[in-house]
LUMMI-180616 format. One record per residue (C-alpha): residue number from 1; y, x, z; residue in three letters. Coordinates in Angstrom, 3 decimals. Example, Ala and Ser with C-alpha at 12.3 -4.5 7.8 and 13.67 -1.06 7.14 Angstrom:
+-----+----------+----------+----------+-----+
:   k :       py :       px :       pz :   r :
+-----+----------+----------+----------+-----+
:   1 :   -4.500 :   12.300 :    7.800 : ALA :
:   2 :   -1.060 :   13.670 :    7.140 : SER :
+-----+----------+----------+----------+-----+
REM end
This chain:
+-----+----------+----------+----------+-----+
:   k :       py :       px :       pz :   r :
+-----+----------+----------+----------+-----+
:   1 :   12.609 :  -21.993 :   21.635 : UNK :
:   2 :   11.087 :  -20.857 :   18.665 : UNK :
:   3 :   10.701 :  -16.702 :   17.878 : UNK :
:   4 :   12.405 :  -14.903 :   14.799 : UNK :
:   5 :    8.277 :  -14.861 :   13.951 : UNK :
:   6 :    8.194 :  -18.486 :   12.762 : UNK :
:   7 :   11.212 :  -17.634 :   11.008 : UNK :
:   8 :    9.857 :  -13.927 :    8.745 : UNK :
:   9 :    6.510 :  -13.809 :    8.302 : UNK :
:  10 :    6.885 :  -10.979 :    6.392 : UNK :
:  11 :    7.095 :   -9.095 :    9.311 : UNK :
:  12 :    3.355 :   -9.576 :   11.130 : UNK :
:  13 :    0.916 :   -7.236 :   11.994 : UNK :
:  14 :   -2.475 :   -7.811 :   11.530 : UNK :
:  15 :   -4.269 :   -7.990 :   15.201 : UNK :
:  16 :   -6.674 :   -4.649 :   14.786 : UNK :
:  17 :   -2.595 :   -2.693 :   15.230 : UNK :
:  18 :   -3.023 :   -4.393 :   19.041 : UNK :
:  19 :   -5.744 :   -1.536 :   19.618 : UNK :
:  20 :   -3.247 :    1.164 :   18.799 : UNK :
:  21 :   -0.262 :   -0.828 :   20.482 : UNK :
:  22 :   -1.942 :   -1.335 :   23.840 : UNK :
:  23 :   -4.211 :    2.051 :   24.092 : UNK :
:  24 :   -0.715 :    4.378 :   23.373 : UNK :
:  25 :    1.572 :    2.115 :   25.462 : UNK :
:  26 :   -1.034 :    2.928 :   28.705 : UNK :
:  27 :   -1.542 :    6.862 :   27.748 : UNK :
:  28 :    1.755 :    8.728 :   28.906 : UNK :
:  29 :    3.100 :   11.390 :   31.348 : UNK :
:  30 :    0.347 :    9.478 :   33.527 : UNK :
:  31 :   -2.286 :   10.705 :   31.724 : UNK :
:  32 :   -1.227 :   14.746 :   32.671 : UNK :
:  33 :   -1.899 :   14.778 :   36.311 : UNK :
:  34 :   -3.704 :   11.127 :   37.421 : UNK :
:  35 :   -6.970 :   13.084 :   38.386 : UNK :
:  36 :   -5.112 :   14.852 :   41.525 : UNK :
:  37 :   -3.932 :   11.701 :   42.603 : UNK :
:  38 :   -7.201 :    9.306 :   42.290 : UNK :
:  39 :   -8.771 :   12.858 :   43.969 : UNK :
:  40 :   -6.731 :   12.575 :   46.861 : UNK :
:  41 :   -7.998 :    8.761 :   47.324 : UNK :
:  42 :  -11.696 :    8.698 :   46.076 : UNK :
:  43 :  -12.386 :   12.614 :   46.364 : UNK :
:  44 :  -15.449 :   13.109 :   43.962 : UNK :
:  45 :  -16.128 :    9.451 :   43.960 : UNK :
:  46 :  -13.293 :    9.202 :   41.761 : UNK :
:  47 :  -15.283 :    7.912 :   38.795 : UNK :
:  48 :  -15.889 :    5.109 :   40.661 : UNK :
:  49 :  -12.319 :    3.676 :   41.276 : UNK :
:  50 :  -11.602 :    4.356 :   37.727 : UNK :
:  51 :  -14.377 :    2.118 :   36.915 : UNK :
:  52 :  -12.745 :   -0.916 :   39.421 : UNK :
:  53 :   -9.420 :   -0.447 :   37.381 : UNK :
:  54 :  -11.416 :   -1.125 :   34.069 : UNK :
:  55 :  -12.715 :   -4.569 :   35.791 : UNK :
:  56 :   -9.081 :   -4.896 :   37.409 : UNK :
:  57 :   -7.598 :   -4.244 :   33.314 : UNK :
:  58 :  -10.136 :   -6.484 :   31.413 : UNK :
:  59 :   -8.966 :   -9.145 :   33.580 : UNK :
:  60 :   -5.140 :   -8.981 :   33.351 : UNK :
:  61 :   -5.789 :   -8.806 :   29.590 : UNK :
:  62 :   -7.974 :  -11.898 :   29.561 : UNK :
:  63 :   -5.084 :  -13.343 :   31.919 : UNK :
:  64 :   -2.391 :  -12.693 :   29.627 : UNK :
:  65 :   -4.221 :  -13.773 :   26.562 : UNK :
:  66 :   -4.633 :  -17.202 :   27.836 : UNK :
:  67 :   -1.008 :  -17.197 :   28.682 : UNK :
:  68 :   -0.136 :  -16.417 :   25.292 : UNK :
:  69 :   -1.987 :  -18.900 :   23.606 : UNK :
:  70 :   -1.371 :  -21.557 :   25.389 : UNK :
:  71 :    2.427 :  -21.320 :   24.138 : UNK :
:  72 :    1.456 :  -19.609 :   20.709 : UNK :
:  73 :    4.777 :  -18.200 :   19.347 : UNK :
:  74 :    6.727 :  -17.847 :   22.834 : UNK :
:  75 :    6.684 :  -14.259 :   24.490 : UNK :
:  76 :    7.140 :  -13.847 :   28.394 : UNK :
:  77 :   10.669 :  -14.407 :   28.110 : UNK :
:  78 :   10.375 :  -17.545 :   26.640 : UNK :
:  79 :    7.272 :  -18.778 :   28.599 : UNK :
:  80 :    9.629 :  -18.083 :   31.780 : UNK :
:  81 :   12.829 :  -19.846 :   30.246 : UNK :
:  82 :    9.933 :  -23.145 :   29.399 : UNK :
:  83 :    8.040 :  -22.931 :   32.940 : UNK :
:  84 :   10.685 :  -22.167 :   35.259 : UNK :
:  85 :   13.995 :  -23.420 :   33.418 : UNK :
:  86 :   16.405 :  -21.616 :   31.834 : UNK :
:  87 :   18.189 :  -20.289 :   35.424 : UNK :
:  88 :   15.183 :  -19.359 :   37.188 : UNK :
:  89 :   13.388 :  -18.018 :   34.159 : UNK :
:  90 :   16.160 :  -15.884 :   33.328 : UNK :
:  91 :   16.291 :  -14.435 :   36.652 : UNK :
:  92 :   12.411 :  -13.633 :   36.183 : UNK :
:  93 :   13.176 :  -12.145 :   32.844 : UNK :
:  94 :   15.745 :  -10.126 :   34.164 : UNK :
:  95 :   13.728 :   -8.484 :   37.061 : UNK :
:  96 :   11.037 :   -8.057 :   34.208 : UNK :
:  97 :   13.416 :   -5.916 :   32.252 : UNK :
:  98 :   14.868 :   -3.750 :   35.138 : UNK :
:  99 :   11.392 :   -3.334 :   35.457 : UNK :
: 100 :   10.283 :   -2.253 :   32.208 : UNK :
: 101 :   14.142 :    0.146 :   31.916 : UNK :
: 102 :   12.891 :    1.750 :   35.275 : UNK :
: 103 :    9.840 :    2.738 :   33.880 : UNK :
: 104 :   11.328 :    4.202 :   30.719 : UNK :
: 105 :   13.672 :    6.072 :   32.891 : UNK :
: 106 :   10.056 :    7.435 :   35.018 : UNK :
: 107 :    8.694 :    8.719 :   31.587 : UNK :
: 108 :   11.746 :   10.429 :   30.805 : UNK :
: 109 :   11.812 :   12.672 :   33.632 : UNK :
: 110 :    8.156 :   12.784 :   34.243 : UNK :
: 111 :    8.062 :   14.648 :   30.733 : UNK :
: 112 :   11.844 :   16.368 :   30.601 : UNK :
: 113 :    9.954 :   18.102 :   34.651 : UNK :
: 114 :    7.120 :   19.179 :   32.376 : UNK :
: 115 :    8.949 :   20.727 :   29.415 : UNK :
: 116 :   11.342 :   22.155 :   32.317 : UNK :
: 117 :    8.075 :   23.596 :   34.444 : UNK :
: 118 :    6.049 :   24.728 :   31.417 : UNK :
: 119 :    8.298 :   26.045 :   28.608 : UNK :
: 120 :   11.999 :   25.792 :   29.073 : UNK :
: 121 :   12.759 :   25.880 :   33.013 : UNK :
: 122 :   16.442 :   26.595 :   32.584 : UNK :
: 123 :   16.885 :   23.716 :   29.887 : UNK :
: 124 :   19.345 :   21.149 :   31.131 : UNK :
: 125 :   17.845 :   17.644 :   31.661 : UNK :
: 126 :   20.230 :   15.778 :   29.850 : UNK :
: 127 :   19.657 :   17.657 :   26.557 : UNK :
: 128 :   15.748 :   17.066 :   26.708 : UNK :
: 129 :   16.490 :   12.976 :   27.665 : UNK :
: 130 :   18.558 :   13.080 :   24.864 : UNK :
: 131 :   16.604 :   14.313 :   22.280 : UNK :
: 132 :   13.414 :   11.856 :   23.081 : UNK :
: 133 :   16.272 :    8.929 :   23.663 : UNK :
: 134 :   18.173 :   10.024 :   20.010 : UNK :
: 135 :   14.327 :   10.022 :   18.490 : UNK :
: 136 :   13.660 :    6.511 :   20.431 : UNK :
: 137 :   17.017 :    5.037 :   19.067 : UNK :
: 138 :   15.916 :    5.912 :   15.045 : UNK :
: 139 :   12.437 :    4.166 :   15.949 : UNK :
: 140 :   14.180 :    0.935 :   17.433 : UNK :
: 141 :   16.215 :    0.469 :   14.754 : UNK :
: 142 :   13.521 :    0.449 :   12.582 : UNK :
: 143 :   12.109 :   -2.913 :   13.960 : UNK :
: 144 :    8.627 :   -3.854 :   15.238 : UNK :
: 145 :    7.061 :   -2.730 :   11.840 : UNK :
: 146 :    7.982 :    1.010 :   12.492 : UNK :
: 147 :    7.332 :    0.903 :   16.073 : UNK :
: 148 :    3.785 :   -0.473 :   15.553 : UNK :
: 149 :    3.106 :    2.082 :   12.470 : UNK :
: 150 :    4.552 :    5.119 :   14.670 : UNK :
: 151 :    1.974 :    4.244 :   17.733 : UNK :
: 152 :   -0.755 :    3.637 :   14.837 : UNK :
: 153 :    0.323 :    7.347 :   13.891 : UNK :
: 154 :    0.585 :    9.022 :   16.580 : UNK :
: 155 :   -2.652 :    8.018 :   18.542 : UNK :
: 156 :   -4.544 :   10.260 :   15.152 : UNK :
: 157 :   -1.988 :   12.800 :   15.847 : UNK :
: 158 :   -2.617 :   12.994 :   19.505 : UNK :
: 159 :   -6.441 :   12.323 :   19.635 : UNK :
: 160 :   -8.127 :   15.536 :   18.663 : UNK :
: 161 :   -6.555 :   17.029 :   21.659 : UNK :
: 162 :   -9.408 :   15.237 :   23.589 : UNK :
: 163 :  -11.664 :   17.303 :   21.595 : UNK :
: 164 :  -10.863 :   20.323 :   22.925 : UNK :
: 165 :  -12.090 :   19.856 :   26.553 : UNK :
: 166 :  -15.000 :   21.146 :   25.268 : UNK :
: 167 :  -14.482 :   24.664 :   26.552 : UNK :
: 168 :  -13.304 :   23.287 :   30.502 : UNK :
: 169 :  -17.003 :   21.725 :   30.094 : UNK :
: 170 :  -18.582 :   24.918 :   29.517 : UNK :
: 171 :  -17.406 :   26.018 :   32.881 : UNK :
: 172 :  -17.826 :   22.915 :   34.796 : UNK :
: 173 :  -20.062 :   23.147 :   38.382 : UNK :
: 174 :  -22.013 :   19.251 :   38.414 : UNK :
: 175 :  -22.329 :   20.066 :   42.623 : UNK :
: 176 :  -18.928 :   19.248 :   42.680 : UNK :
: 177 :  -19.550 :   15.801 :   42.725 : UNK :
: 178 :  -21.815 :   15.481 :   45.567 : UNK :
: 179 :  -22.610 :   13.635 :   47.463 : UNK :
: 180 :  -22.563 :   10.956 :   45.739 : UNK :
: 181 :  -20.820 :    7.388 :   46.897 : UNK :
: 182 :  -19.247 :    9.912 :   50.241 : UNK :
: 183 :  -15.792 :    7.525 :   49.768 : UNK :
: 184 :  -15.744 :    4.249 :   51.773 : UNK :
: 185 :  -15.105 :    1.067 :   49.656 : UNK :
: 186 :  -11.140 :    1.457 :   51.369 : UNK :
: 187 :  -11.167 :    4.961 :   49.787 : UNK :
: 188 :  -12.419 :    3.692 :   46.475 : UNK :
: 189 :   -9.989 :    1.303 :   46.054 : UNK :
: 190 :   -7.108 :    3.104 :   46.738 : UNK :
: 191 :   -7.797 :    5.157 :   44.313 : UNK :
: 192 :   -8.440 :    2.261 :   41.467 : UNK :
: 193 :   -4.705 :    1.102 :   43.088 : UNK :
: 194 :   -4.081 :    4.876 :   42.463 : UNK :
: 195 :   -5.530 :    4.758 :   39.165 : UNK :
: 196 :   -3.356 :    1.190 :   37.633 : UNK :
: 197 :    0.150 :    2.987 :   38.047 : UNK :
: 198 :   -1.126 :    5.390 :   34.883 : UNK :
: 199 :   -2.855 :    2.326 :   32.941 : UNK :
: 200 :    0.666 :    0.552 :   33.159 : UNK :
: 201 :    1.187 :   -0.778 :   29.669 : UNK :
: 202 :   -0.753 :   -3.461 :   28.821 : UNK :
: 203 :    1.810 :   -5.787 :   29.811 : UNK :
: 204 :    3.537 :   -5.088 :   26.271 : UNK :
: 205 :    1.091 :   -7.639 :   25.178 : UNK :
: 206 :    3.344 :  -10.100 :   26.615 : UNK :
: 207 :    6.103 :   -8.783 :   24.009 : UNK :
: 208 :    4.077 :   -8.488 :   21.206 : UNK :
: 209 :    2.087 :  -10.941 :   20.688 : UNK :
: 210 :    4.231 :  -13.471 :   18.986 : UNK :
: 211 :    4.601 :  -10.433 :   15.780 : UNK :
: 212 :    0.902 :  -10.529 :   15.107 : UNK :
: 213 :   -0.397 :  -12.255 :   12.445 : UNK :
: 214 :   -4.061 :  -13.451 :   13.191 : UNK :
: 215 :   -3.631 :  -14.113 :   17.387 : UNK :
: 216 :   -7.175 :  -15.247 :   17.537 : UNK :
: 217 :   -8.510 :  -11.504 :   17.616 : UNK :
: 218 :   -5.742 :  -10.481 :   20.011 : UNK :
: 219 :   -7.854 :  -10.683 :   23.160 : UNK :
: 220 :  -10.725 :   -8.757 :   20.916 : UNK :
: 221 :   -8.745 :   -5.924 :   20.122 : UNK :
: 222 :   -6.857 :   -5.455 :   23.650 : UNK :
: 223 :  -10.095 :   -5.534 :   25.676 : UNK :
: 224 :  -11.281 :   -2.329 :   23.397 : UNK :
: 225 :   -8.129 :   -0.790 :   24.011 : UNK :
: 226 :   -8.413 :   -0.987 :   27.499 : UNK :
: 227 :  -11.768 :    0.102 :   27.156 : UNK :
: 228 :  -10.551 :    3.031 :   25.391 : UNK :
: 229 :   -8.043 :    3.916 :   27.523 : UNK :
: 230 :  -10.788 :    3.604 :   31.051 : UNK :
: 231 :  -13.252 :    5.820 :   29.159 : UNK :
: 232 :  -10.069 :    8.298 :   28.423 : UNK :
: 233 :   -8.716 :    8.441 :   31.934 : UNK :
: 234 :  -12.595 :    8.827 :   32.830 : UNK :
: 235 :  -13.719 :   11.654 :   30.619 : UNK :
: 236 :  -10.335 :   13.727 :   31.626 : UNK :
: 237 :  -11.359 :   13.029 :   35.117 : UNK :
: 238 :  -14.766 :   14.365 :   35.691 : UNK :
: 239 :  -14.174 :   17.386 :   33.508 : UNK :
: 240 :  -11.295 :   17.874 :   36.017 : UNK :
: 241 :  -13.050 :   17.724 :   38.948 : UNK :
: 242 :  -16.061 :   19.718 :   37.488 : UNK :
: 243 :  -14.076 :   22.334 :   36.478 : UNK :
: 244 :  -11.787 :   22.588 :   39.733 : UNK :
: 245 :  -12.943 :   23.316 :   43.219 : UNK :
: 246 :  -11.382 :   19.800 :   45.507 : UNK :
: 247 :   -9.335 :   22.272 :   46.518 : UNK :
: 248 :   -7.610 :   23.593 :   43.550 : UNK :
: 249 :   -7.718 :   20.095 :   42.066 : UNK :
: 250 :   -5.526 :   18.916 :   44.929 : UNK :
: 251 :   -3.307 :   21.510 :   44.584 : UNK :
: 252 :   -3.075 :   20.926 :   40.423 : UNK :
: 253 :    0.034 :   19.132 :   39.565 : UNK :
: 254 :   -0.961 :   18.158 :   36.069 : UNK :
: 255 :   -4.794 :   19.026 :   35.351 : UNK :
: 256 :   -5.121 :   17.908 :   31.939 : UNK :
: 257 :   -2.260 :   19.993 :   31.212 : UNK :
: 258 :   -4.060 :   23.362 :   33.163 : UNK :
: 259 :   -7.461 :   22.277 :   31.121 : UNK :
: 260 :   -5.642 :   24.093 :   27.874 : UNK :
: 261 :   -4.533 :   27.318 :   29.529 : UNK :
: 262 :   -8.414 :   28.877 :   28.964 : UNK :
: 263 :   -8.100 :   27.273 :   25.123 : UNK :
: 264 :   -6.501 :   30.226 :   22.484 : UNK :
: 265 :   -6.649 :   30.537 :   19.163 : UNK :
: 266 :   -5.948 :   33.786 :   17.050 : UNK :
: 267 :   -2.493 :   33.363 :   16.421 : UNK :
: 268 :   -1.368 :   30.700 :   19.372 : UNK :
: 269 :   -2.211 :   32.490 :   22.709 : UNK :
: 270 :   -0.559 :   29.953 :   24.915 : UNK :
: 271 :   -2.192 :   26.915 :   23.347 : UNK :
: 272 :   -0.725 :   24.889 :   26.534 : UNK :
: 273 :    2.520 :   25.551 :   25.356 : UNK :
: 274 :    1.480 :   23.254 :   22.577 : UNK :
: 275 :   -0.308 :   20.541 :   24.241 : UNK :
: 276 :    3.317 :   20.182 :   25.960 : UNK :
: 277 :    5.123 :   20.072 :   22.975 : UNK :
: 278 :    2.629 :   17.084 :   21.482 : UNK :
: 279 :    2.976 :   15.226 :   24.532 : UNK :
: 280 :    6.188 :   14.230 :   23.170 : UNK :
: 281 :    4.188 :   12.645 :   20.372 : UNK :
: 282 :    2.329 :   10.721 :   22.934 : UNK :
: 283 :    5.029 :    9.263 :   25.146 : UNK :
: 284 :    7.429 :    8.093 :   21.937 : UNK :
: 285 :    5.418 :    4.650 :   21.580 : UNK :
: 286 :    5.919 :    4.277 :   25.365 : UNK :
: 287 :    9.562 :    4.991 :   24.719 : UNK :
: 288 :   10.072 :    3.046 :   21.609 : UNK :
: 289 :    7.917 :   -0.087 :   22.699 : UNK :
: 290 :    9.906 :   -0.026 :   26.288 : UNK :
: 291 :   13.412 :   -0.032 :   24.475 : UNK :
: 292 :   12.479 :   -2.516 :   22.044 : UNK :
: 293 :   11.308 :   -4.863 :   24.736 : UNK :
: 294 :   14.344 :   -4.596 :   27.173 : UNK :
: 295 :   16.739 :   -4.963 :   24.859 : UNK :
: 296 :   14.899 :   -7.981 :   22.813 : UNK :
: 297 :   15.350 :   -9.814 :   26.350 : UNK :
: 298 :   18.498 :   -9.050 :   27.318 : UNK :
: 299 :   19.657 :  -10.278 :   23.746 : UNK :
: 300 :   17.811 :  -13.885 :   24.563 : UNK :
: 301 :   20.064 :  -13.849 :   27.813 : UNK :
: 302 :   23.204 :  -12.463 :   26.924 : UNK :
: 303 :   23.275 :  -13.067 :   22.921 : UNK :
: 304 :   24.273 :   -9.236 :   22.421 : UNK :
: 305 :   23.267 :   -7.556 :   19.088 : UNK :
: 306 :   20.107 :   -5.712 :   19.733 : UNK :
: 307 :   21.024 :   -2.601 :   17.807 : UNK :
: 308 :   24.395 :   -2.502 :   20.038 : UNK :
: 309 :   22.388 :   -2.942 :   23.242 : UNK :
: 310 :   20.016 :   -0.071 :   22.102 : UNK :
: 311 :   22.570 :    2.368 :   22.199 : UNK :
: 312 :   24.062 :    1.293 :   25.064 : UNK :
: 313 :   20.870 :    1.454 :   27.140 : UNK :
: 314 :   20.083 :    4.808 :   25.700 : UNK :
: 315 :   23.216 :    6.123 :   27.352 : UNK :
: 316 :   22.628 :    4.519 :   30.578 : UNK :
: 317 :   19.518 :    6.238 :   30.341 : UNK :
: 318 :   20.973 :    9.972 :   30.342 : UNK :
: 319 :   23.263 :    9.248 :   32.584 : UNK :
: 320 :   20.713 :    8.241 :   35.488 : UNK :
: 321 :   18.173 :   11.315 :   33.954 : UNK :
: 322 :   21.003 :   13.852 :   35.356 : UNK :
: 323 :   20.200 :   12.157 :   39.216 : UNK :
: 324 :   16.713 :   13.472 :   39.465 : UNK :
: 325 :   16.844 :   17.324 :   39.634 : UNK :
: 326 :   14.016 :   17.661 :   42.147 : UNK :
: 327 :   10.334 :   17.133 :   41.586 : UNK :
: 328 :   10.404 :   15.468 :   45.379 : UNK :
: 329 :   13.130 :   12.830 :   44.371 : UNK :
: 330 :   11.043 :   12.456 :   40.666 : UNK :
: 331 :    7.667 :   11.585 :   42.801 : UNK :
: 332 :    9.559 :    9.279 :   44.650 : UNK :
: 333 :   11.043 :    7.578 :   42.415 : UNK :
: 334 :    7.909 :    7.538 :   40.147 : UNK :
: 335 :    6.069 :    5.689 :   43.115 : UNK :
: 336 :    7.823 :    3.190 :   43.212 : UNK :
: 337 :    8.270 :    2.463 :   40.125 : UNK :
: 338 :    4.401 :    2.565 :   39.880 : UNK :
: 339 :    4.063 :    0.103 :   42.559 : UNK :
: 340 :    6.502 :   -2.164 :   41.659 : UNK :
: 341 :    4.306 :   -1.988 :   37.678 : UNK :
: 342 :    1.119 :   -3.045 :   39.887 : UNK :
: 343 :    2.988 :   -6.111 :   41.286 : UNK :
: 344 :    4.150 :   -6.718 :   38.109 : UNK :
: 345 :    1.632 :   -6.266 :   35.670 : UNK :
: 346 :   -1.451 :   -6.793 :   38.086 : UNK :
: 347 :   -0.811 :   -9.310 :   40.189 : UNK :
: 348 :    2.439 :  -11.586 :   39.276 : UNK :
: 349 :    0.648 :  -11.874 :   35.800 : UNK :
: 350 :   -2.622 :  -13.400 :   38.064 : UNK :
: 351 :    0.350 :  -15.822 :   39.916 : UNK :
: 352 :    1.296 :  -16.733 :   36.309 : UNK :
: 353 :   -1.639 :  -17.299 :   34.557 : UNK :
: 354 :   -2.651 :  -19.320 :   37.542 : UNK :
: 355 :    0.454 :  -21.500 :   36.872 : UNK :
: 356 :   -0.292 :  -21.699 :   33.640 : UNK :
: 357 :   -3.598 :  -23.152 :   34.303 : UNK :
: 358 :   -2.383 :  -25.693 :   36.416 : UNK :
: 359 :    0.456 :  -26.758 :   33.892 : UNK :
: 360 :   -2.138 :  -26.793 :   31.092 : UNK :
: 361 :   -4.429 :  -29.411 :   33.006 : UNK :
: 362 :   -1.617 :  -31.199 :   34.067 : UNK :
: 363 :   -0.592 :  -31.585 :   30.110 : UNK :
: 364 :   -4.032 :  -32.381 :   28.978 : UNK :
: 365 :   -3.887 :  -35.293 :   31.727 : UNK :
: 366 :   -1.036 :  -37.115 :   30.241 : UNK :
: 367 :   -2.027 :  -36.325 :   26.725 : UNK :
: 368 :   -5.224 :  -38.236 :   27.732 : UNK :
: 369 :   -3.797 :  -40.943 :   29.720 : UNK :
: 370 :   -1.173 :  -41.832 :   26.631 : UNK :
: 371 :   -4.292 :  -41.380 :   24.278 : UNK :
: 372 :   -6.368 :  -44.306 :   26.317 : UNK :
+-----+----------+----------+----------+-----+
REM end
């Protein structure tokens, strides 16, 4: 099954947009509130599990790298359809893509509960779902071209809010992590399992890969985004728990969020207010990459137009947003989605690459055996 890539090369990215692609697709909604919930694994050893999940991430990437290049063009969809046959791999693709729909559906009410708790509470849910879905919709269309370019965009527009922690520093109390290494190793790694639901993203690797131009620096620039996206996730994390008590940080819903209520600026007094308003900026890759990729596999299975199935989607989409109205049923639902992502991402891609291994040696094998 060849790709539409082998087809328009006019339409390949060159490998260093994998950075952008990979580091934006793992920094979402996550990203506002994952210290309280590694805190309430790891306590101040929380530093710690976040540096597991960077040894847990450099090794799904390497993982998936191999699996890519051992069928060079194919994406996931296709490497299922050639491994499994077209039934069973079609069945994995399918759970793959309810997968990847119910975590678009998690970032659109994890952010419409934040505009709804911080600026507008009285807004209804289905006109902030459709807004991000209407601005999702414009991006799909566009093809993979725009979607890389607006996630090459928007991580400069969203960076310099990192910056900005500087003040939270001022005030932070360094006895707040002692003792040091308190968590047991259980503790620790609950929190790095804690930790992967927010660094969900790298799987769009999977997707990707077949649009970029020079593959061999694929794995190059995905392990720095990863890297990127650990020392992040890190950074936010002990200025969190530096600047809270344990006690306040527990009770902090979305501490990167509360970092910018003691930032102001002569004429923006609630610079938080702000910060919420560019986190729309940095969930539209997540958005825009998730759409693109559900709907390019449900076209291989069901030979629908793309641009048909977009819209389609997209109203499926508001109509399960109006569902979750409470932040209990939102939690809920975001759980599970996040475990069903570390299954997923973490360790089917380890059952898969494993396969792929085995199929690889089995194919050099004959290739020898017909070369003697």
């Amino acid at each position: 099954m060849n790709t539409p890539t082998l087809k328009k090369k006019s339409i390949l990215l060159p490998a260093f947009l994998i950075f952008f692609i990979v580091h934006t697709n793992q920094m979402g909604v996550g990203i506002a509130g994952v210290q309280r919930v590694i805190f309430f694994e790891s306590k101040q050893d929380a530093w710690i599990s976040i540096l597991v999940s960077y040894i847990g991430m450099t090794v799904i990437i390497f993982s998936i790298c191999y699996i890519l290049r051992s069928y060079k063009d194919k994406d996931l969809f296709d490497i299922h359809v050639n491994l499994f046959g077209k039934f069973f791999g079609n069945v994995l693709n399918m759970l793959y893509i309810l997968y990847i729909l119910a975590a678009l559906l998690s970032i659109i009410i994890g952010y419409t509960e934040i505009v709804q708790a911080w600026i507008f509470p009285d807004m209804k849910s289905w006109i902030i779902s459709t807004f991000i879905l209407i601005l999702t919709i414009y991006g799909v269309y566009g093809g993979i071209r725009t979607i890389a370019g607006v996630s090459f965009i928007t991580f400069f527009l969203a960076i310099w809010l990192v910056l900005l922690i500087y003040e939270p520093i001022r005030y932070m109390d360094w006895t707040n992590f002692l003792p040091i290494l308190e968590a047991s190793p259980k503790d620790i790694l609950k929190g790095a399992y804690k930790t992967s639901f927010t660094v969900l993203g790298l799987e769009i690797l999977f997707f990707v890969y077949p649009y970029i131009r020079n593959k061999d620096k694929v794995h190059f620039f995905a392990q720095i985004a990863v890297f990127g996206s650990f020392f992040l996730i890190l950074l936010l994390t002990i200025v969190a728990i530096g600047y809270y008590s344990g006690e306040q940080l527990e009770k902090t819903i979305w501490a990167t969020l509360s970092l910018f209520k003691i930032i102001q600026f002569p004429n923006l007094e609630r610079f938080e207010f702000f910060a919420v308003s560019m986190w729309l900026v940095i969930i539209l890759p997540n958005t825009l990459f998730m759409m693109w990729a559900a709907t390019r596999g449900l076209k291989k299975i069901f030979g629908i137009k793309q641009r048909r199935l977009v819209a389609i989607v997209s109203i499926m989409m508001i109509g399960l947003s109006l569902i979750f109205n409470r932040r209990v049923e939102n939690n809920l639902y975001v759980d599970y989605v996040g475990v069903v992502g570390f299954w997923l991402v973490f360790v089917y891609t380890l059952l898969l690459f494993l396969v792929v291994v085995i199929r690889n040696k089995i194919v050099s094998r004959r290739n020898t055996e017909n070369a003697s």
